[in-house]
C-alpha positions as CSV (number, residue, x, y, z in Angstrom):
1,X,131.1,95.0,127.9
2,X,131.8,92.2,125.5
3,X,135.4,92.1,124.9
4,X,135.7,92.0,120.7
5,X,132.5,94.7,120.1
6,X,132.7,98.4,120.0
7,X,129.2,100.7,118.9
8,X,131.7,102.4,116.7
9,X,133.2,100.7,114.6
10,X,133.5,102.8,111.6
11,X,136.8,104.1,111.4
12,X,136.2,107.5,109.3
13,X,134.6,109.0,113.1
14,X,137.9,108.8,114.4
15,X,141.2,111.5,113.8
16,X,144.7,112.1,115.1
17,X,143.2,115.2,117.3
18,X,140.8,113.1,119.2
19,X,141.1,111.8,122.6
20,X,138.9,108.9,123.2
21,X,137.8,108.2,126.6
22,X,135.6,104.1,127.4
23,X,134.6,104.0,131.0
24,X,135.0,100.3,131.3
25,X,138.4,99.5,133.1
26,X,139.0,95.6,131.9
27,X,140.4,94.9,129.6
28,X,142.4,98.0,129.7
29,X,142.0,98.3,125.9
30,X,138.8,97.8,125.0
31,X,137.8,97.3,120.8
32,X,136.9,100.7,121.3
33,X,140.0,102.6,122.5
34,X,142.0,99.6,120.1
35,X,140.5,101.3,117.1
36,X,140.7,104.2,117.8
37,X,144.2,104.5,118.7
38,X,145.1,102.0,115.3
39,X,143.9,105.4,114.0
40,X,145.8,108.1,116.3
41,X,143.6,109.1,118.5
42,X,144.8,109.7,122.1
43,X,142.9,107.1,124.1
44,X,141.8,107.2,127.7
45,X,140.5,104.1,129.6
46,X,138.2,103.6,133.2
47,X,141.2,102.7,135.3
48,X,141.0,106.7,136.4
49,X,137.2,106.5,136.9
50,X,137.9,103.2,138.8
51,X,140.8,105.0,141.5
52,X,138.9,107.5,142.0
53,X,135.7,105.8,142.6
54,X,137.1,103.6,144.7
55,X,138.8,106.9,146.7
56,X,135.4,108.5,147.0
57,X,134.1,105.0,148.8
58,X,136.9,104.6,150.5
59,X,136.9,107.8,152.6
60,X,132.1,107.3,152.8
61,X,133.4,103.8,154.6
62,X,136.5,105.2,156.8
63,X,136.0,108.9,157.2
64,X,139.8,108.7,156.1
65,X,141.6,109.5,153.0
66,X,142.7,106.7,150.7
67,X,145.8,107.0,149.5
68,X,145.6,107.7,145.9
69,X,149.4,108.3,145.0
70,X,150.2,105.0,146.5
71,X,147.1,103.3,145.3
72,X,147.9,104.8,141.2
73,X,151.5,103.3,141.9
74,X,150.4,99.6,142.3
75,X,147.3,100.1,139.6
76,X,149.1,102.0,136.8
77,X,152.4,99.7,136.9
């Protein structure tokens, strides 16, 4: 989770019809997802993982819903 090192780093794995997904949510664009989208790849980051995470706790600690929308509002800006 170093923030300048990716475990791929050769640039011929990645094309314009992949979508590349890193589970780590900070920083938002990890070497990773910054490679592959310098080569057009769509790219996905943890932020989603993250919400809905944090919506699955949320309702083990409450026995409520968390409000995702609102929550994906303030997180997504």
């Amino acid at each position: 989770m170093k923030e300048d090192v990716s475990l791929i780093e050769d640039k011929t794995f990645f094309r314009d019809d992949l979508v590349v997904s890193d589970c780590i949510y900070s920083p938002a664009k990890t070497k990773l997802l910054q490679i592959s989208e310098k080569e057009g790849c769509k790219i996905i980051n943890g932020m989603g993982m993250l919400l809905y995470q944090g919506a699955l706790s949320f309702e083990l600690w409450t026995n409520e819903k968390m409000p995702v929308e609102y929550i994906k509002n303030i997180i997504f800006k």
